[in-house]
C-alpha positions as CSV (number, residue, x, y, z in Angstrom):
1,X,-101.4,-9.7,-22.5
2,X,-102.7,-13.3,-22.9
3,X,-100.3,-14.2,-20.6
4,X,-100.6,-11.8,-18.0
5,X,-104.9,-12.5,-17.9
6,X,-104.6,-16.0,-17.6
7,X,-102.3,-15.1,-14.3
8,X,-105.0,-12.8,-13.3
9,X,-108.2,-14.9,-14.0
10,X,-105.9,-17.9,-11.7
11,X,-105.5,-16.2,-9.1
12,X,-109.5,-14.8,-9.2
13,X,-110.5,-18.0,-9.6
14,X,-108.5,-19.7,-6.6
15,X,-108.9,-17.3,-3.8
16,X,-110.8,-18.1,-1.0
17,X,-112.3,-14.7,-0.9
18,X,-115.2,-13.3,-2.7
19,X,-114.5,-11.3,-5.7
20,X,-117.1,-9.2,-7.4
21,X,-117.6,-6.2,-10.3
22,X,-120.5,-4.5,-9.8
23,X,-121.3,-1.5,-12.2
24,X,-122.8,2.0,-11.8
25,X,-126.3,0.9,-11.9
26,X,-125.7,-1.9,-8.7
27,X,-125.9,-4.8,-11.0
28,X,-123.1,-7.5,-10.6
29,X,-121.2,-7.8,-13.9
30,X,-118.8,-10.4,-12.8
31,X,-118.3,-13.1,-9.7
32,X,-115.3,-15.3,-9.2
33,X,-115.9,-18.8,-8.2
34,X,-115.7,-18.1,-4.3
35,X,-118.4,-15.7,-4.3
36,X,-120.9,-18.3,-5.8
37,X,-119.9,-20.7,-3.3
38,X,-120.8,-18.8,-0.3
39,X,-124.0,-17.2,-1.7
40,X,-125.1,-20.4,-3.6
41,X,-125.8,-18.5,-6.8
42,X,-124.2,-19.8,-10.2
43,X,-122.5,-17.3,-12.1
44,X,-125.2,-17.1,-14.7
45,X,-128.1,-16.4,-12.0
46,X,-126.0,-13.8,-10.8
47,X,-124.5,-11.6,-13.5
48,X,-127.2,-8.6,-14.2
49,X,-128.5,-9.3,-10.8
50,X,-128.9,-6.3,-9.0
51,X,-126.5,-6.6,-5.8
52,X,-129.3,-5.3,-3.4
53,X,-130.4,-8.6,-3.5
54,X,-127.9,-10.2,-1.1
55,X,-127.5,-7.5,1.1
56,X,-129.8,-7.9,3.9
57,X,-132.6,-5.4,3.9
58,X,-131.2,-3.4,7.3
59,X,-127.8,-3.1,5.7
60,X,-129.1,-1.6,2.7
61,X,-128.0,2.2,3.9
62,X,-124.3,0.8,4.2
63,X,-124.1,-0.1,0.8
64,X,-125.1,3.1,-0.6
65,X,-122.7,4.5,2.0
66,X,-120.0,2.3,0.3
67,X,-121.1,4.1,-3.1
68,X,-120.9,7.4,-1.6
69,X,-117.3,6.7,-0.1
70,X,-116.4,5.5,-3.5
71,X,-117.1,8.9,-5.2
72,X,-115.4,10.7,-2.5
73,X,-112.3,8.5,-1.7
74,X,-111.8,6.2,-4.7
75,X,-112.1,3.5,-2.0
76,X,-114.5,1.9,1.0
77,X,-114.7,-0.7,3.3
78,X,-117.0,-2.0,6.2
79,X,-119.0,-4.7,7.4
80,X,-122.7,-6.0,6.5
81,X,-124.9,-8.9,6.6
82,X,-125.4,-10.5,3.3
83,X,-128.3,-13.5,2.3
84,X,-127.3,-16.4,0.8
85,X,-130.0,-18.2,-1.5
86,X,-131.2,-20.0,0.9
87,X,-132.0,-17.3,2.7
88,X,-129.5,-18.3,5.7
89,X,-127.6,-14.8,7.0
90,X,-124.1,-14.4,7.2
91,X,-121.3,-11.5,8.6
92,X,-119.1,-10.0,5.8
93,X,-116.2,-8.4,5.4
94,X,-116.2,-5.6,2.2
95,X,-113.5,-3.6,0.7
96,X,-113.3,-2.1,-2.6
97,X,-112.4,0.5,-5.3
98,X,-113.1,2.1,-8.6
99,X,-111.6,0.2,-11.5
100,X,-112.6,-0.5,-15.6
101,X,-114.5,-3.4,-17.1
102,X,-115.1,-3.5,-20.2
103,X,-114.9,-0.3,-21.2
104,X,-117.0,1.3,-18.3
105,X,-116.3,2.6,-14.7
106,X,-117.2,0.0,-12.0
107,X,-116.4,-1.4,-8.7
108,X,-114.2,-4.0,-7.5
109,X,-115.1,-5.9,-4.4
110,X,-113.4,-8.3,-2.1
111,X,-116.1,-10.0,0.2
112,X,-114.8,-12.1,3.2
113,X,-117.0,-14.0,5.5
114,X,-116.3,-13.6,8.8
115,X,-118.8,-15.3,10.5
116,X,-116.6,-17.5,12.7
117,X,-114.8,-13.9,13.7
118,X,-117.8,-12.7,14.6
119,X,-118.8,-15.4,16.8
120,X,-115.3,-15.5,18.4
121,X,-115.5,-11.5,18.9
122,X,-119.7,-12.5,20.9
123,X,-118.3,-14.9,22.4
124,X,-115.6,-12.9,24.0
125,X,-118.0,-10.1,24.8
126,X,-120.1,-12.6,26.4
127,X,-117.1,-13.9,28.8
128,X,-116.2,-10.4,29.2
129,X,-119.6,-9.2,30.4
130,X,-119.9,-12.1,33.0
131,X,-116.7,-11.6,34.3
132,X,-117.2,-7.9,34.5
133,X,-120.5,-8.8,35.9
134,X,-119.1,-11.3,38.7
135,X,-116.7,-8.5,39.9
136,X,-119.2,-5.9,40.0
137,X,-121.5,-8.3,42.7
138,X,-118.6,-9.9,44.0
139,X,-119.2,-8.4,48.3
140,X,-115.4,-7.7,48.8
141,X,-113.8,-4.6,47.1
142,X,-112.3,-5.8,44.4
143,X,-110.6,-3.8,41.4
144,X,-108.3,-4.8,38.5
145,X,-105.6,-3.3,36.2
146,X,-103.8,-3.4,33.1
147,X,-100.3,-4.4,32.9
148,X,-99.6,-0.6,32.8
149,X,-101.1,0.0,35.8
150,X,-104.7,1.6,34.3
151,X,-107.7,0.5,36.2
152,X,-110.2,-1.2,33.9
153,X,-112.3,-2.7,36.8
154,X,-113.9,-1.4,39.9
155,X,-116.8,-3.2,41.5
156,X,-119.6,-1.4,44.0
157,X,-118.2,-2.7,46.9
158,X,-114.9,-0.5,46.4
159,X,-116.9,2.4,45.7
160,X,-118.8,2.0,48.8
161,X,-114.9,1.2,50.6
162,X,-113.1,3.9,49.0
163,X,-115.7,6.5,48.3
164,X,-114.7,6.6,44.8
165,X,-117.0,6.5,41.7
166,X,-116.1,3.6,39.3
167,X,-116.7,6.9,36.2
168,X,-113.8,8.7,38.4
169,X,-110.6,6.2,38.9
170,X,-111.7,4.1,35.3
171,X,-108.8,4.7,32.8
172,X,-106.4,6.2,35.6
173,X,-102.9,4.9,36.6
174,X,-100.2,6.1,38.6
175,X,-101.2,4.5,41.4
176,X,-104.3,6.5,41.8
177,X,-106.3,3.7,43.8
178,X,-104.2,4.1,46.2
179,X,-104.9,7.2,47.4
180,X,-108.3,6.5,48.8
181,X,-105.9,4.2,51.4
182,X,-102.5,6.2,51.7
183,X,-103.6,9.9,50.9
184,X,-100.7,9.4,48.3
185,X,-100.5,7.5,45.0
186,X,-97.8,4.9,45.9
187,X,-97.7,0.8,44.9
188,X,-99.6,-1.7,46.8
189,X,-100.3,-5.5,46.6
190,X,-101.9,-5.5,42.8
191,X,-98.8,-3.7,42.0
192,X,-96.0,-5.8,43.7
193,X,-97.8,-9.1,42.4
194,X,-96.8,-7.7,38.8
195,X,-93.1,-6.2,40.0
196,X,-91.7,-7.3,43.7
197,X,-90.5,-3.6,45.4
198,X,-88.8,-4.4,49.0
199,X,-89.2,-0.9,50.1
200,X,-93.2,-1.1,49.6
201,X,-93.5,-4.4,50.8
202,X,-91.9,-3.6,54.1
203,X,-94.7,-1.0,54.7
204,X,-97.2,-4.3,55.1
205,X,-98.3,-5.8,58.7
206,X,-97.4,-9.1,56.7
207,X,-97.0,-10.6,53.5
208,X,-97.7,-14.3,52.1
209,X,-96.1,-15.5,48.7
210,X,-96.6,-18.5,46.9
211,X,-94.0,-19.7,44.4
212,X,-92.0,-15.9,44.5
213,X,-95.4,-14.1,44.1
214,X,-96.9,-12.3,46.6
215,X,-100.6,-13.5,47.3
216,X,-101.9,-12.2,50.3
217,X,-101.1,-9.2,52.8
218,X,-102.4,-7.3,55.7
219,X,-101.8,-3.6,56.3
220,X,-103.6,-1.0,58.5
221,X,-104.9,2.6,57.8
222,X,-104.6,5.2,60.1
223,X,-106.8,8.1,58.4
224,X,-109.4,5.7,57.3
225,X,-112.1,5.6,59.8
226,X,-112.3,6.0,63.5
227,X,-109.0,5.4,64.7
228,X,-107.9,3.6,61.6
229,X,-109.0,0.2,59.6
230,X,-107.2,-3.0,58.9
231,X,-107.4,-4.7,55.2
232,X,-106.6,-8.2,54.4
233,X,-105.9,-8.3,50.2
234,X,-105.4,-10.8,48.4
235,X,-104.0,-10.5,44.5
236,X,-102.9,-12.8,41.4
237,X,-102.0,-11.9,37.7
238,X,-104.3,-12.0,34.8
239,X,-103.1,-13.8,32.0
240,X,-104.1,-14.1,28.3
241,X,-104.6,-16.9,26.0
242,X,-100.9,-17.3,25.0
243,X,-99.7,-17.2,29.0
244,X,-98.5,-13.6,28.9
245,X,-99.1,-11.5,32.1
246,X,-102.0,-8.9,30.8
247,X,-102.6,-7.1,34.3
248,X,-104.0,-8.0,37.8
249,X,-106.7,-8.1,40.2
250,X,-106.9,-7.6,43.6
251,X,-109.7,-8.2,46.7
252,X,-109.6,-6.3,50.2
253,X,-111.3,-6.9,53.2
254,X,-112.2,-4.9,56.2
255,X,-110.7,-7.4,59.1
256,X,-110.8,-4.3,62.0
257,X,-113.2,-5.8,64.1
258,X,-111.4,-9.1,64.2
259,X,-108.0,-7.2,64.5
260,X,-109.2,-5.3,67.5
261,X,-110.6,-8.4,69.1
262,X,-107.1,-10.0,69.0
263,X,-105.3,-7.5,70.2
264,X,-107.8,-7.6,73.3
265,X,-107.0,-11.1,73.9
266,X,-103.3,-10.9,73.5
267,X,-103.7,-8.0,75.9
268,X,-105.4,-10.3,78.3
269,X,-103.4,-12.8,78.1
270,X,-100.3,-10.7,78.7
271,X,-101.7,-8.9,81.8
272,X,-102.8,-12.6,83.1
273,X,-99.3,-14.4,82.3
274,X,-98.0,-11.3,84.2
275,X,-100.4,-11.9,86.6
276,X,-99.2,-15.2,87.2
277,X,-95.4,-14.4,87.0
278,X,-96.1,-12.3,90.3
279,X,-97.8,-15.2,92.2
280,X,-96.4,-18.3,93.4
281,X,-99.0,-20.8,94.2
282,X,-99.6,-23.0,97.1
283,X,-100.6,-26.6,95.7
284,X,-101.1,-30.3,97.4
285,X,-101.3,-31.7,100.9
286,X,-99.6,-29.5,104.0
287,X,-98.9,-31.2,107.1
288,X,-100.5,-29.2,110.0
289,X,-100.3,-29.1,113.3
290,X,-103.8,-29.2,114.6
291,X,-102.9,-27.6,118.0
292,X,-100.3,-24.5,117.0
293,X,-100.9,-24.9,113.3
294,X,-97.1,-25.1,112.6
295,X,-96.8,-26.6,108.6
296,X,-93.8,-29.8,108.2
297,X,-92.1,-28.8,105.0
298,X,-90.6,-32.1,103.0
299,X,-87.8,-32.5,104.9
300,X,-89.5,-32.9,108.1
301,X,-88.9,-29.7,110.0
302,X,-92.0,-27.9,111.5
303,X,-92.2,-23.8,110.6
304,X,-94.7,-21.2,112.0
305,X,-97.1,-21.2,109.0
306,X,-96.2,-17.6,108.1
307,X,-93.1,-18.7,107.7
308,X,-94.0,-21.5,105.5
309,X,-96.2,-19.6,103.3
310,X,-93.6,-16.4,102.9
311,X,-90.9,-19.0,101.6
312,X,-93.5,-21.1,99.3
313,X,-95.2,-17.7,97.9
314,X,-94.7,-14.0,96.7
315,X,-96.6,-12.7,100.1
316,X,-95.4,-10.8,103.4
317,X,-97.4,-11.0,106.8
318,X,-97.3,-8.1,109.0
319,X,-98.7,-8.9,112.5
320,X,-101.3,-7.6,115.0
321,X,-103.7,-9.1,117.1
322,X,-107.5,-9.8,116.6
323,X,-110.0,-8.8,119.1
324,X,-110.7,-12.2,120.6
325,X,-107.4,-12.7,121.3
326,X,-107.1,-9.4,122.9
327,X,-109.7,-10.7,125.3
328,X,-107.9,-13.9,126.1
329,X,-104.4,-12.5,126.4
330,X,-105.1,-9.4,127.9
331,X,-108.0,-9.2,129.7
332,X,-107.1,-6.0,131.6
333,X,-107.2,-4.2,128.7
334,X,-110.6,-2.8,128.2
335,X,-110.5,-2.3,124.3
């Protein structure tokens, strides 16, 4: 039994964790070395002190929820903010149970501080709530999934794009966010950036990769709109901490009016080149007779200038007489 103590009260005595007995009437009846580090209190100031006193006042109600929990489970655990002697504030860690000291029922507790947790878990909240809050503002539609496809993002802009309420399509997978575009659920960019399909990527205008990972892509929309709308997305994995592919996010942007005004001009420019590929042009110095207006071609024979121009051009002359000439050539006419 001496033995088997001495193993106990070693391994009380070394951990890095608080260890405390506190008996039915609150008051601490033992602390292990741990505990008075962290909460500055020698053993002797704290035995017979009541165990109130380094529980901050607005966590008092947990503690006597622990109690409670105790006589209905045997057990409890939680979190609180304790005060050190100094008065400095500190997150805990608490779990516990019944057991016997000394011949009376009491409570065991192991106390962890978990302050630097704490600030990790803040921190993250923090980066969390910016991001959340740069997507939300960001003017493109933008949303973003899990890597099982859930939607855990979905800024105002895509509300406004898809007519979709972010309280509606949150949560939801199965290719639910398409629907607003294809009247079906079916994958689109933010999918294939996670799992390259062929058969979905051929339904795209284009597609643009970068490294084996699609990036950027244009598709059109015929029921969206009058006569249909043209997006340009653009998409990219999300990764965690450790590298590992946790989901992905995906911007769209409403290039119709740019798409129509493209087409125009590559319509123009095919009914001029057409234009053109009917008409031969005339160019340079022509030789003229100034008397009977015959044209010398380069190699120095003289042709009618109808002639001239039918061979160097796309045009036909059929021929009549103008008045004046009427009056010159036959005057006997009366025209």
């Amino acid at each position: 039994m001496r033995e088997s103590e001495k193993r106990y009260r070693q391994v009380v005595n070394t951990m890095v964790d608080g260890l405390v007995i506190i008996g039915k009437d609150g008051k601490f009846q033992f602390v292990n070395p741990a505990f008075s580090d962290v909460y500055q209190y020698s053993r002797e100031e704290t035995i017979g002190m009541d165990a109130l006193e380094v529980i901050h006042p607005d966590y008092h109600h947990v503690f006597a929820q622990f109690m409670k929990e105790l006589e209905e489970k045997g057990n409890f655990s939680g979190e609180t903010i304790d005060v050190r002697k100094d008065g400095t504030t500190f997150h805990t860690d608490v779990k516990g149970g019944k057991i016997h000291f000394k011949g009376k029922e009491c409570f065991l507790a192991v106390i962890r501080d978990n302050t630097a947790r704490k600030k990790a878990e803040l921190a993250l909240a923090d980066s969390e709530k910016q991001l959340s809050d740069i997507i939300e503002f960001l003017p493109d539609p933008t949303w973003v999934i899990d890597i099982d496809g859930r939607v855990i993002a979905w800024n105002r802009a895509m509300e406004r794009t898809s007519g979709i309420e972010k309280q509606e399509i949150l949560g939801k997978g199965n290719h639910a966010y398409a629907i607003p575009f294809y009247g079906k659920p079916r994958p689109v960019l933010i999918d294939l950036v996670l799992r390259r399909h062929e058969q979905w990527e051929n339904e795209y205008i284009s597609l643009r990769e970068d490294d084996g990972l699609l990036i950027e892509s244009e598709s059109f929309h015929p029921s969206m709109g009058d006569g249909g709308r043209y997006f340009a997305g653009t998409a990219g994995r999300l990764y965690n901490s450790q590298g590992d592919v946790v989901g992905a996010v995906e911007s769209i942007r409403d290039i119709t009016a740019a798409k129509c005004l493209e087409q125009d001009r590559e319509r123009l420019i095919t009914e001029l080149q057409e234009a053109i590929a009917k008409v031969r042009t005339l160019s340079g110095l022509l030789p003229i007779c100034a008397s009977c207006k015959k044209i010398r071609d380069d190699k120095g024979y003289w042709n009618q200038i109808e002639s001239y121009i039918r061979d160097h051009s796309e045009a036909n002359f059929s021929h009549s007489i103008c008045p004046d000439c009427v009056k010159t050539l036959y005057p006997e006419l009366d025209i």
